[in-house]
C-alpha positions in Angstrom: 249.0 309.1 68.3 250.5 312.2 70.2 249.5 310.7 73.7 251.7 308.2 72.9 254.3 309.9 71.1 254.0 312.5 74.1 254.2 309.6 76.6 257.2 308.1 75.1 259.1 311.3 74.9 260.1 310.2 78.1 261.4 307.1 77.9 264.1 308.6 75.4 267.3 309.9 76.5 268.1 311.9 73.4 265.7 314.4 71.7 263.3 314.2 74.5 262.1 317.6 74.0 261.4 317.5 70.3 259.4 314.2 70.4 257.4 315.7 73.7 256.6 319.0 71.5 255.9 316.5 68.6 253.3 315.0 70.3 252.0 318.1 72.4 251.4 319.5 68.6 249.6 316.2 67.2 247.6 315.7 70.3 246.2 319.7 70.1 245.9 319.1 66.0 243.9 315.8 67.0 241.7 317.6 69.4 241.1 320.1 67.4 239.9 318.0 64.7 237.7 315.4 66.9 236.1 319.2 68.9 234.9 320.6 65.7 233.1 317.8 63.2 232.3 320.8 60.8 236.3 321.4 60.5 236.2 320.6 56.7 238.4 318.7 54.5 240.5 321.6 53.5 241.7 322.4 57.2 242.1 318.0 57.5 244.1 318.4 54.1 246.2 321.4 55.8 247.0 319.7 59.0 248.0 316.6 57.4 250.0 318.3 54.8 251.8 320.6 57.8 252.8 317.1 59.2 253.9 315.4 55.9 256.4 318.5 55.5 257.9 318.7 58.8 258.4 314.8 58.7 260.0 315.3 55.6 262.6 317.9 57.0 263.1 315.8 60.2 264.2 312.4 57.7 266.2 315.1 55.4 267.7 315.9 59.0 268.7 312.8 59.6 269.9 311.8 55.9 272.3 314.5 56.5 274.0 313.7 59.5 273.9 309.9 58.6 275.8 311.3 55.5 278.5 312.9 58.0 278.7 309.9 60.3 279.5 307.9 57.2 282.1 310.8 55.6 284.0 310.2 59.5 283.6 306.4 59.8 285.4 306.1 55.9 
């Protein structure tokens, strides 16, 4: 998934650099994880739960300034 969120970085105008480092991070987490078979459950459980929390701020983010586009469009 972060080779093609990496790739596809490109192809968007706007936040280009935040979806490239996106990716650049899940593609290292992903290598990281297929490198080392004995990496455990707990450091699985970790990684996935570091990407469940950033994902949530990103969509909390964008709730907001939704919120503001709506507040100037009324």
């Amino acid at each position: 998934m972060g080779v093609i969120r990496f790739v596809t970085a490109f192809d968007e105008y706007r936040h280009r650099g935040w979806h490239a480092l996106a990716g650049a991070l899940e593609l290292i987490a992903g290598i990281a994880i297929v490198a080392n078979p004995n990496i455990g459950y707990t450091t699985l459980a970790i990684l996935v739960g570091i990407g469940f929390i950033v994902n949530g701020i990103g969509l909390t983010a964008l709730g907001w300034g939704i919120r503001e586009v709506r507040r100037t469009a009324a």
